[in-house]
C-alpha positions in Angstrom: 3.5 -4.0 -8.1 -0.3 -3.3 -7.6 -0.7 -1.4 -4.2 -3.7 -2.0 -1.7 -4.5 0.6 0.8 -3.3 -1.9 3.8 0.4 -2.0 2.7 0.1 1.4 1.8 -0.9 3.0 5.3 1.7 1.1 6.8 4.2 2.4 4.8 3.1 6.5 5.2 2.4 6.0 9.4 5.6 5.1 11.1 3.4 4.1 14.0 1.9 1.1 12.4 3.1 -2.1 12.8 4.3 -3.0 9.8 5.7 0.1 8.9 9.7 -1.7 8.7 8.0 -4.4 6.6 6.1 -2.4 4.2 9.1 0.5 3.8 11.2 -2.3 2.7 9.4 -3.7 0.2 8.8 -0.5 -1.2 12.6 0.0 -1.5 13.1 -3.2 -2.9 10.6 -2.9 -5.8 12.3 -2.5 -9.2 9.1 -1.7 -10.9 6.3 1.1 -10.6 4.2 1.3 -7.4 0.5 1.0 -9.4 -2.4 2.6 -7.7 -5.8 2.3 -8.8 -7.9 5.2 -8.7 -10.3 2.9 -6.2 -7.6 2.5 -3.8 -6.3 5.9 -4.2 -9.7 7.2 -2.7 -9.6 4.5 0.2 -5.8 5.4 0.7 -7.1 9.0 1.1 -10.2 8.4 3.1 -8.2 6.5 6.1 -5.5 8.5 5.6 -7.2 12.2 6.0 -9.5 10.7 8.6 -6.6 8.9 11.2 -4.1 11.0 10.3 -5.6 14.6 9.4 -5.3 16.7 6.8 -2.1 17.9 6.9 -0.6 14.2 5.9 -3.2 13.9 3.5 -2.0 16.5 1.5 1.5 14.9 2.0 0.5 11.4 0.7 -1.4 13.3 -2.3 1.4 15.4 -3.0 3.2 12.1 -3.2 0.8 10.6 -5.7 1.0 13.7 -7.7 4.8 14.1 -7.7 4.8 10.4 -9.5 5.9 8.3 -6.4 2.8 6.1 -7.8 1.3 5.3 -11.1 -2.2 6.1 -10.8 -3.7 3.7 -13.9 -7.0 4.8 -15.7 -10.2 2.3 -14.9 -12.7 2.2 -17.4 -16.5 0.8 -18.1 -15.3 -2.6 -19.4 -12.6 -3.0 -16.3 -16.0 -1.8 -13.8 -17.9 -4.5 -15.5 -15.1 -6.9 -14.5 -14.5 -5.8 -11.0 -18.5 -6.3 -10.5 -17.8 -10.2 -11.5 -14.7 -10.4 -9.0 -17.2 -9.0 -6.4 -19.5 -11.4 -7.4 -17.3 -14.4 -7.2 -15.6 -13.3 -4.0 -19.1 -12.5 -2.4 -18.5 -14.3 0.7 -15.5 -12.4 1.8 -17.2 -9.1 0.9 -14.0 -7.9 -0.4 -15.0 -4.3 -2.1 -14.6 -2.5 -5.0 -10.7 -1.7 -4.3 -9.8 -4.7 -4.0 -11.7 -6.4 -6.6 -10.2 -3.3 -8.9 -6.6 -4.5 -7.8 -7.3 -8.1 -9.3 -8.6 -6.9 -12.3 -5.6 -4.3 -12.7 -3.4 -7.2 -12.2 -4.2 -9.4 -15.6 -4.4 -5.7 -17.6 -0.4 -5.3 -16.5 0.6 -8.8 -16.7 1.2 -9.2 -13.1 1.1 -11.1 -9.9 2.5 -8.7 -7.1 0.4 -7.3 -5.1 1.7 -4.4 -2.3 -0.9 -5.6 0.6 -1.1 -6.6 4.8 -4.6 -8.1 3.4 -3.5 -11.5 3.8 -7.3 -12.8 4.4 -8.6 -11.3 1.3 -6.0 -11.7 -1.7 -4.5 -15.0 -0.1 -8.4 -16.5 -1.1 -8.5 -14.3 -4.4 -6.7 -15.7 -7.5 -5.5 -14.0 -10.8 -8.1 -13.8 -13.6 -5.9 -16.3 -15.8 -5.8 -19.0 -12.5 -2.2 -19.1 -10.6 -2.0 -17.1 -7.0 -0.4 -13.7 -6.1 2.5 -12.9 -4.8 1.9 -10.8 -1.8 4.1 -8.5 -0.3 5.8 -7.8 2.2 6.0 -11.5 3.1 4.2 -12.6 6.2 
């Protein structure tokens, strides 16, 4: 399951809203919790900057310590992000995210870890089809 930085704040900060929501899916995932190295650095930003340091360095040790597969993203997989921003123009959906989709056809899959309804509910897999995005609304 591909993780966006929404889903994933809302499962470190036990005051967000969807903090039940997003734990549980976590728990529930058979497979590895994928990170790309685009939404690791978001995940970090918001987290270091609502949070503090202190639980920054807690979430990174959690990266670290394998909790999350952080996957490599090279010059062919920017050139394709740069198209999904390009389609997705209108919803000015950003470099994560657009790395996410393009993450998604390199591992053969559809689940995406996200509260981002507005953004990846409009996106669509390379290949055609829709994600599945959790935790369900």
């Amino acid at each position: 399951m591909l993780c966006d930085t929404s889903a994933l704040l809302a499962a470190f900060d036990a005051a967000e809203h969807r903090h039940a929501d997003a734990v549980n899916a976590i728990e529930r995932e058979p497979g590895p919790l994928v990170l790309s190295p685009f939404v690791l650095a978001e995940y970090d930003y918001m987290v270091a900057s609502r949070l503090g340091v202190e639980a920054e360095l807690v979430m990174l040790d959690d990266v670290s310590s394998g909790a999350y597969e952080l996957v490599p993203f090279a010059g062919v997989d920017l050139d394709v992000a740069i198209g999904v921003v390009e389609q997705y123009r209108d919803l000015g959906i950003g470099l994560a995210d657009a790395s996410i989709v393009v993450l998604a056809e390199r591992l053969g899959t559809r689940r995406i870890f996200t509260l981002d309804r507005r953004h990846f509910a409009a996106m669509r897999p390379l290949q055609g089809g829709e994600f599945e995005l959790l935790p369900a609304a």
